[in-house]
C-alpha positions in Angstrom: 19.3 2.9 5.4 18.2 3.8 2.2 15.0 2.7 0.3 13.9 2.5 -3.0 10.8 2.1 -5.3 11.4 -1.0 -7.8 12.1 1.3 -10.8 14.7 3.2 -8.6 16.0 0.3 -7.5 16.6 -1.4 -10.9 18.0 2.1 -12.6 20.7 2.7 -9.9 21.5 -0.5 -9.2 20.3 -2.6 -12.0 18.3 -5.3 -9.8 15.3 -4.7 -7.3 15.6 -5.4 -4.0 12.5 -5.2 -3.0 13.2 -2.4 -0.3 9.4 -1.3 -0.3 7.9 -4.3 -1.4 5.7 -5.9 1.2 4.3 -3.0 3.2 0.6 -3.9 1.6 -0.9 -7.0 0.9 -1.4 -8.1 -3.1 -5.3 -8.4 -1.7 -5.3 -5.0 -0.4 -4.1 -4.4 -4.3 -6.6 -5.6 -6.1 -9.4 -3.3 -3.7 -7.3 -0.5 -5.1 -5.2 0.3 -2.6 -1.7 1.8 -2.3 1.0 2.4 0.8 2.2 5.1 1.1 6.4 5.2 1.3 9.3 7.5 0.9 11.5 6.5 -2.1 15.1 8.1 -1.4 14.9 8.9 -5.3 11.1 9.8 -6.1 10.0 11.0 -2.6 6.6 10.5 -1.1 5.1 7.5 -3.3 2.5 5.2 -2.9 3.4 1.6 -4.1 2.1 -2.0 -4.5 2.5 -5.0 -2.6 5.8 -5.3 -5.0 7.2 -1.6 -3.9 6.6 -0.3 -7.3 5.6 3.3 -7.4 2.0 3.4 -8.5 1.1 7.2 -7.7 2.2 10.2 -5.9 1.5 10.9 -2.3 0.8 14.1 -0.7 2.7 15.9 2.2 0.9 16.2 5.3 2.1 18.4 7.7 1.2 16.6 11.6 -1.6 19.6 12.0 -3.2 17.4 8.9 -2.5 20.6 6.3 -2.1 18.8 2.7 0.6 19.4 0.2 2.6 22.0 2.7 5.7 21.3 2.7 6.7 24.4 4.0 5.9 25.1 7.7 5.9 29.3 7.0 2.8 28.1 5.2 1.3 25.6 7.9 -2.2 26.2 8.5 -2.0 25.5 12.6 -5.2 24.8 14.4 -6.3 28.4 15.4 -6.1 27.4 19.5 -2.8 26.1 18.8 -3.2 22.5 20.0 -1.9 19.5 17.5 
């Protein structure tokens, strides 16, 4: 199934349903936090306790490389071990 940020949600189909709402707590919030989440429209997102899109979030590969999304461009662990 499909999920969507709150904006995405309320542009395509004109009310939210709260698809990524939940996934942090409102206390978690107010320290500054953010989940991260995969909007089917924006992408990698981090969002609030109410799944709205509050920043951007990184790729990271599972070798831990950042913002590769490409795997010709992976920068594997030189004894080749995860």
């Amino acid at each position: 199934m499909a999920d969507y940020c709150k904006t995405c949600s309320e542009f395509i189909f004109g009310e939210d349903y709260h698809d990524l709402a939940g996934l942090i707590k409102p206390s978690e919030v107010e320290k500054g936090w953010g989940q991260p989440a995969l909007c089917e429209c924006c992408g990698p997102i981090i969002v609030n306790h109410e799944g709205q899109r509050i920043g951007n979030a990184e790729m990271v590969c599972y070798h831990g490389c950042v913002g590769k999304s490409d795997q010709n461009n992976c920068q594997k662990p030189d004894d080749g071990e995860l």
